[in-house]
N, CA, C and O atoms as a GROMACS GRO file, in nm:
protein
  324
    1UNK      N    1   1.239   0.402  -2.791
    1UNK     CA    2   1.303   0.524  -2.748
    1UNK      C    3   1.452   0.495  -2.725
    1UNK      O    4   1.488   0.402  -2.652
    2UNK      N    5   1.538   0.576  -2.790
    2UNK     CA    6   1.667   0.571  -2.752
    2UNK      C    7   1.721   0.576  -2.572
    2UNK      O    8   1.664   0.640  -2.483
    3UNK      N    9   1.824   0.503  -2.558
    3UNK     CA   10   1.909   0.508  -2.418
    3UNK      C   11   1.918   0.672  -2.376
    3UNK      O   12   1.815   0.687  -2.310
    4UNK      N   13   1.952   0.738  -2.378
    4UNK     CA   14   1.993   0.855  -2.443
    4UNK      C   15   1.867   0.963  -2.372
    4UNK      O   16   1.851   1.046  -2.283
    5UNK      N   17   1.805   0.903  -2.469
    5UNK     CA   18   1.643   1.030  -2.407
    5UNK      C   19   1.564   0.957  -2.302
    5UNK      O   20   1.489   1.022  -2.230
    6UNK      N   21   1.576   0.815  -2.287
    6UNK     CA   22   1.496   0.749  -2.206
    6UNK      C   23   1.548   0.801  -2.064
    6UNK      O   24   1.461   0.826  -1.980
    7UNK      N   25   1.692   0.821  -2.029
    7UNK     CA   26   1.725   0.830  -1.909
    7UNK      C   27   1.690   0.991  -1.882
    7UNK      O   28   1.648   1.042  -1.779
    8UNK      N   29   1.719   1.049  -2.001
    8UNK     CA   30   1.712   1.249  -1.962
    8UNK      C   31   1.571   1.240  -1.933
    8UNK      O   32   1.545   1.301  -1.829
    9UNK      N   33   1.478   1.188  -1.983
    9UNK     CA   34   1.335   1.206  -1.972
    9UNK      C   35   1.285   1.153  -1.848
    9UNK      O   36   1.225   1.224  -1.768
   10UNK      N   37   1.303   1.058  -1.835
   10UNK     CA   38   1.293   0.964  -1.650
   10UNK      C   39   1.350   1.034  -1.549
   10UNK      O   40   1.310   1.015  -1.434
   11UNK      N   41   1.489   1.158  -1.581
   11UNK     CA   42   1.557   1.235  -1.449
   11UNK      C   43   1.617   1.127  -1.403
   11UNK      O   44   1.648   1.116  -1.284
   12UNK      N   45   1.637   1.051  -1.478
   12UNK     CA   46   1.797   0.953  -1.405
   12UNK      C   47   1.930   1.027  -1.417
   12UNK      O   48   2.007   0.997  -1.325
   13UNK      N   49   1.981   1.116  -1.506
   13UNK     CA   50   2.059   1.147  -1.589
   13UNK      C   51   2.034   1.269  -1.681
   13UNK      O   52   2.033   1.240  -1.801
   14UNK      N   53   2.011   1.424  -1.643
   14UNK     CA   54   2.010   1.513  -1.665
   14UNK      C   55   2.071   1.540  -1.813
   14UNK      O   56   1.972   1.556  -1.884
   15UNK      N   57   2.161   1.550  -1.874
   15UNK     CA   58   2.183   1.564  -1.950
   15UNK      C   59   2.200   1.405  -2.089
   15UNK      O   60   2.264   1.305  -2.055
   16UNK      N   61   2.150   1.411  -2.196
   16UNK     CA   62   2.161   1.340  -2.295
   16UNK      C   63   2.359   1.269  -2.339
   16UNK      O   64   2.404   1.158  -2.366
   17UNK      N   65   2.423   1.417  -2.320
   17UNK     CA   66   2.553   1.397  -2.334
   17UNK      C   67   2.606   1.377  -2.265
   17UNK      O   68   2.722   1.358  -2.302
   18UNK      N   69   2.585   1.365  -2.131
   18UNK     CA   70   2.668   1.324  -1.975
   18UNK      C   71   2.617   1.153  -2.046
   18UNK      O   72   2.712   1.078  -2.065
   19UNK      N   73   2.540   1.123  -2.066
   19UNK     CA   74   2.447   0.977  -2.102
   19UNK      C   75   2.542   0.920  -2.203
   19UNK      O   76   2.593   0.810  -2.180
   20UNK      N   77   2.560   0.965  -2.278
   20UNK     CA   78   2.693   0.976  -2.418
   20UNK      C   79   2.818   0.902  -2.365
   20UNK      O   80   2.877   0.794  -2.373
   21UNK      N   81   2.822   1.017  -2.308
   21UNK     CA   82   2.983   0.996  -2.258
   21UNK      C   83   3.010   0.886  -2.130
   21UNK      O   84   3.108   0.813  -2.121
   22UNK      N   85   2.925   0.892  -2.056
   22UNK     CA   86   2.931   0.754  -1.975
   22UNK      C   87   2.898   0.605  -2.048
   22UNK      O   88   2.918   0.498  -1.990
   23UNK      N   89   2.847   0.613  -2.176
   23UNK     CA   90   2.798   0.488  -2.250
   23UNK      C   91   2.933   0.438  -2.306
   23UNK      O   92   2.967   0.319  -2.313
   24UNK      N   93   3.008   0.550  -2.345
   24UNK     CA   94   3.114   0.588  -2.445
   24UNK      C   95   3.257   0.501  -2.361
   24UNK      O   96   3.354   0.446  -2.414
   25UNK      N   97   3.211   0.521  -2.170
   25UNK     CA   98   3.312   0.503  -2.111
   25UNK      C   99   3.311   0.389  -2.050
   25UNK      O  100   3.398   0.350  -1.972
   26UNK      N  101   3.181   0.311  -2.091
   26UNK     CA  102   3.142   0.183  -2.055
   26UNK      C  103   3.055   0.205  -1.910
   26UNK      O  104   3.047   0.094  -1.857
   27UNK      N  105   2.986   0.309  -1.824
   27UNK     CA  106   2.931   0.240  -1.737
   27UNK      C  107   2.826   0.281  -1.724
   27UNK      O  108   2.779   0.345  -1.629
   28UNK      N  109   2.765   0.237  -1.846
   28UNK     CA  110   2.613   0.224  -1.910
   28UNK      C  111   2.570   0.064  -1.971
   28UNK      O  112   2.577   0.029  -2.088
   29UNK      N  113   2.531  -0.004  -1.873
   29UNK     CA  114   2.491  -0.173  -1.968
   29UNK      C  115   2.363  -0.192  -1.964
   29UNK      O  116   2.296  -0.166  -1.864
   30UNK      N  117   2.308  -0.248  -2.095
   30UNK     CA  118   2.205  -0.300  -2.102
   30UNK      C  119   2.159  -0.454  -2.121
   30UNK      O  120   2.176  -0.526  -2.219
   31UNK      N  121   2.097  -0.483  -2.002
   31UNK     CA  122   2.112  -0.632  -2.009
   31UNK      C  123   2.268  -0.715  -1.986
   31UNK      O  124   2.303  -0.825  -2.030
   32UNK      N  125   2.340  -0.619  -1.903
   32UNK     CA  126   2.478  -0.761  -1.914
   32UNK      C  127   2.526  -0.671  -1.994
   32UNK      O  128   2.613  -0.606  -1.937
   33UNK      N  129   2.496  -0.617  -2.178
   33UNK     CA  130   2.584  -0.586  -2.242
   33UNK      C  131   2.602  -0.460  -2.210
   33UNK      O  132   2.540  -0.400  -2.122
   34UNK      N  133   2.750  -0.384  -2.332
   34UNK     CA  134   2.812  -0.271  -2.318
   34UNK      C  135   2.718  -0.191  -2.434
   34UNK      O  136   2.718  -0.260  -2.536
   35UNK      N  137   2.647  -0.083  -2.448
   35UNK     CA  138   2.599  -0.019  -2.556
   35UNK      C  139   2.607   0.100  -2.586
   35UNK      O  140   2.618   0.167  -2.483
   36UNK      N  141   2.605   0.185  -2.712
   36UNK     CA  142   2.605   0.269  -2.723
   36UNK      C  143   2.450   0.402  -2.737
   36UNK      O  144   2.344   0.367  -2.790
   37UNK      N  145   2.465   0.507  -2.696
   37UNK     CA  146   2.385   0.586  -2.637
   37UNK      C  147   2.222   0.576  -2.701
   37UNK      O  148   2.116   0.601  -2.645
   38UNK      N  149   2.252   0.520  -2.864
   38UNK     CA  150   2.153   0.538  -2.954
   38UNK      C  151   2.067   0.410  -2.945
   38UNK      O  152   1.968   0.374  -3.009
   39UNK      N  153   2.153   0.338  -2.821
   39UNK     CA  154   2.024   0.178  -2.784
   39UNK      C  155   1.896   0.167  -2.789
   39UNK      O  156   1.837   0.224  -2.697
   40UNK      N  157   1.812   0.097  -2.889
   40UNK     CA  158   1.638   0.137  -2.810
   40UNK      C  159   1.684   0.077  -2.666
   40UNK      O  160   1.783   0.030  -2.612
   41UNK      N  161   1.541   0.110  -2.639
   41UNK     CA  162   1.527   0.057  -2.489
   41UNK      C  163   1.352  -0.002  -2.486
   41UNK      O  164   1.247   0.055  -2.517
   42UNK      N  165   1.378  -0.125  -2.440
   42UNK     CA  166   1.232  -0.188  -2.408
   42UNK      C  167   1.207  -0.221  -2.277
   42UNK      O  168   1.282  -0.246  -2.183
   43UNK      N  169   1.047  -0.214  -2.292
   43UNK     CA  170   0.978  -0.273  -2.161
   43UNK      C  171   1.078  -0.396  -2.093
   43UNK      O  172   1.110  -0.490  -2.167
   44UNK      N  173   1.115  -0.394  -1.984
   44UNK     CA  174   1.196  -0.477  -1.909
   44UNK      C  175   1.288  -0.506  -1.929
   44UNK      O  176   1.302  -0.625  -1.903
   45UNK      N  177   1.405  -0.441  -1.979
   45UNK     CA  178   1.517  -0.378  -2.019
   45UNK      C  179   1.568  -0.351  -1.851
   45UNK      O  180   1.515  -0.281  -1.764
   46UNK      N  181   1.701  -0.444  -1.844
   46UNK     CA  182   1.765  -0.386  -1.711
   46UNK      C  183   1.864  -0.280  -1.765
   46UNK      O  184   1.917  -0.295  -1.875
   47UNK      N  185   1.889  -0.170  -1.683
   47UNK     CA  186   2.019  -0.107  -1.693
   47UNK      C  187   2.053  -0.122  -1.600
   47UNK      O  188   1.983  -0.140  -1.501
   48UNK      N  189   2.186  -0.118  -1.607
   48UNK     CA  190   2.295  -0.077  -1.512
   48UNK      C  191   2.402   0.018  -1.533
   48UNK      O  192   2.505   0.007  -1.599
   49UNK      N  193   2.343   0.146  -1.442
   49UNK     CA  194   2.449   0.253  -1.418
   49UNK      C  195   2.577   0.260  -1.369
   49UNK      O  196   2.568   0.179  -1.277
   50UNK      N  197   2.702   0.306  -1.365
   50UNK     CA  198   2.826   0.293  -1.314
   50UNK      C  199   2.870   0.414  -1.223
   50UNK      O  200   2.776   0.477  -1.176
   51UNK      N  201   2.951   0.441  -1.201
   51UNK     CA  202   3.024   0.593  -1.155
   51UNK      C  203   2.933   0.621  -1.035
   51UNK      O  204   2.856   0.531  -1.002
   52UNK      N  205   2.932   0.712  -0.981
   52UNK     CA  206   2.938   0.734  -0.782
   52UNK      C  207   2.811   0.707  -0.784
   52UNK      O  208   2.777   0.639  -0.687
   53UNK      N  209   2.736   0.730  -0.850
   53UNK     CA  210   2.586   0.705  -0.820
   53UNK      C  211   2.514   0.562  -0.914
   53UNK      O  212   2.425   0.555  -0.999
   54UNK      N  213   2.577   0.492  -0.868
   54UNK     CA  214   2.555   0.347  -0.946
   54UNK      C  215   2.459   0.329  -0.914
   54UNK      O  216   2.443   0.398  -0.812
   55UNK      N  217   2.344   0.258  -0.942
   55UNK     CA  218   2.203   0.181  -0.994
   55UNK      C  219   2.174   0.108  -1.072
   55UNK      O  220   2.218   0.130  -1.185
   56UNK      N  221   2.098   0.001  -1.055
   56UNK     CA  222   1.990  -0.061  -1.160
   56UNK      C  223   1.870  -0.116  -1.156
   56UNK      O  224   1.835  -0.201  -1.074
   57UNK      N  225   1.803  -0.071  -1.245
   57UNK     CA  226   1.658  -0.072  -1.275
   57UNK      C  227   1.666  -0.166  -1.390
   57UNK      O  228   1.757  -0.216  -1.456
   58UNK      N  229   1.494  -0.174  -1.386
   58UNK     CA  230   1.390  -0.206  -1.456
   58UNK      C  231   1.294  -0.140  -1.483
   58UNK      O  232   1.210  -0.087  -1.411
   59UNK      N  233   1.317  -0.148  -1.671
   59UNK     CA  234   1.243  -0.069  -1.722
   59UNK      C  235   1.092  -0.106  -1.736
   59UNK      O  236   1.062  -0.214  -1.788
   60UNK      N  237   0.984  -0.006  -1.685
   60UNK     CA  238   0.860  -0.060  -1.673
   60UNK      C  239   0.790  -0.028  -1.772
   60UNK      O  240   0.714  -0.119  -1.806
   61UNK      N  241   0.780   0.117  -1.868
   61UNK     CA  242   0.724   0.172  -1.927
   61UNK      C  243   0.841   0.298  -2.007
   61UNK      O  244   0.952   0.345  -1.980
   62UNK      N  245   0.730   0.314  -2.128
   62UNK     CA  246   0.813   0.402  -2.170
   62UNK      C  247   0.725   0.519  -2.221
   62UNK      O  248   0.614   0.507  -2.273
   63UNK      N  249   0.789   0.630  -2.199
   63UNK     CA  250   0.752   0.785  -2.157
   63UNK      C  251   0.716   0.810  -2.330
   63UNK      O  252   0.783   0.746  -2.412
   64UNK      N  253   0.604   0.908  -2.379
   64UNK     CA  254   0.556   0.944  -2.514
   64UNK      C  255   0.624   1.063  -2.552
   64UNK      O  256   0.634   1.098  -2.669
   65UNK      N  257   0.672   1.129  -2.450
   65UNK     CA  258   0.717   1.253  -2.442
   65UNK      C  259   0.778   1.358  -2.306
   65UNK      O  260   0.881   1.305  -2.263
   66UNK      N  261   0.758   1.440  -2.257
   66UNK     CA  262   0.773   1.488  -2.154
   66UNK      C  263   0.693   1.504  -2.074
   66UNK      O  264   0.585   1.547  -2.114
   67UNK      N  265   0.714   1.474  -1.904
   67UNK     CA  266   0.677   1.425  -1.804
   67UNK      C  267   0.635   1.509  -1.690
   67UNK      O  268   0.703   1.609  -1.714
   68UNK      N  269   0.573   1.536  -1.589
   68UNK     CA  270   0.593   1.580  -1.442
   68UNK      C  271   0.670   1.490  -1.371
   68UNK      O  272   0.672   1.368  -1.391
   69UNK      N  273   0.734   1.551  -1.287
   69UNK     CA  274   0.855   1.455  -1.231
   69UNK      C  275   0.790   1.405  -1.090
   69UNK      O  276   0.863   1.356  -1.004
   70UNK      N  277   0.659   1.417  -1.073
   70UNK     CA  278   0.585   1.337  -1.002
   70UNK      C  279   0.599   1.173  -1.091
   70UNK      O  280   0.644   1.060  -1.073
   71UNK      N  281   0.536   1.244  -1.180
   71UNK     CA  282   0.529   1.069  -1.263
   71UNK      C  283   0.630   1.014  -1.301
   71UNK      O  284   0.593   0.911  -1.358
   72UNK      N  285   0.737   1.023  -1.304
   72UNK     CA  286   0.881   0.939  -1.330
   72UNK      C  287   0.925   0.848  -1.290
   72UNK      O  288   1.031   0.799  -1.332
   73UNK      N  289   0.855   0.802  -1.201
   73UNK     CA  290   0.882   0.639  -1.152
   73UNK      C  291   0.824   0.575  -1.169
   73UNK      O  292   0.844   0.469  -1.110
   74UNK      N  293   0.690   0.583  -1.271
   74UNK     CA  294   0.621   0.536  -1.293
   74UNK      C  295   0.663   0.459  -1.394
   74UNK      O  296   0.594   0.360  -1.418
   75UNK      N  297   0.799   0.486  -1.489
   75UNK     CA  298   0.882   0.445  -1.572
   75UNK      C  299   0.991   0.319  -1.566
   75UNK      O  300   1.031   0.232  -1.644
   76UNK      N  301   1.009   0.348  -1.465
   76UNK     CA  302   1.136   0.240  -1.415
   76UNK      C  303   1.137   0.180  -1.245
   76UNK      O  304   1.064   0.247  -1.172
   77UNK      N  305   1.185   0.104  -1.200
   77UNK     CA  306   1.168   0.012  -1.082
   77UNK      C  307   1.285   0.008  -1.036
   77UNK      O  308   1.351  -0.071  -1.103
   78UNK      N  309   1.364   0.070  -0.928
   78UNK     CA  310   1.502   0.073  -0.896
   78UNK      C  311   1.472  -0.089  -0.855
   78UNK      O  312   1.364  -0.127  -0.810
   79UNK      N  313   1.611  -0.191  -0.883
   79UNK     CA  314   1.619  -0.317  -0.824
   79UNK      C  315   1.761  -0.346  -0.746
   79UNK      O  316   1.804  -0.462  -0.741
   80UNK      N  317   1.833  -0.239  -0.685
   80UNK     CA  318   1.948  -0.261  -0.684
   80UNK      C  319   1.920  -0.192  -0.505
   80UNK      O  320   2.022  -0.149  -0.453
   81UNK      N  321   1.849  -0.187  -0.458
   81UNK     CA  322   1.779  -0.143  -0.298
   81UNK      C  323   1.815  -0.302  -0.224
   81UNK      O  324   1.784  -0.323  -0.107
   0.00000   0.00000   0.00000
């Protein structure tokens, strides 16, 4: 699954193109690196978010499609608590 839909789909990151444009502006990394929006993303895949609401996770699972936002953490592991 792309960077991109993985985060709109999890409700990290509401929009796909807010996701874009922060990748675009660098404070989107995967693993250490800088990437662009169209990244897969795998099982245990760290990100790290930038800008006022910084975070990073671990990716646990990945979503088939669309979700209840009960189950959305069932996706990723905040590690940055």
């Amino acid at each position: 699954m792309r960077l991109d839909q993985y985060l709109s789909t999890v409700g990290l990151i509401k929009r796909r193109t807010a996701v874009k444009e922060m990748a675009d502006d660098g404070l989107i990394r995967i693993n250490g690196a800088s990437i662009k929006p169209a990244h897969p993303v795998k099982i245990g895949d760290i990100i790290a978010i930038g800008g006022s609401h910084s975070m990073t996770l671990e990716v646990k699972n990945i979503p088939a499609g669309n979700m209840k936002k009960e189950m959305r953490e069932e996706f990723f592991k905040r590690i940055d608590k």
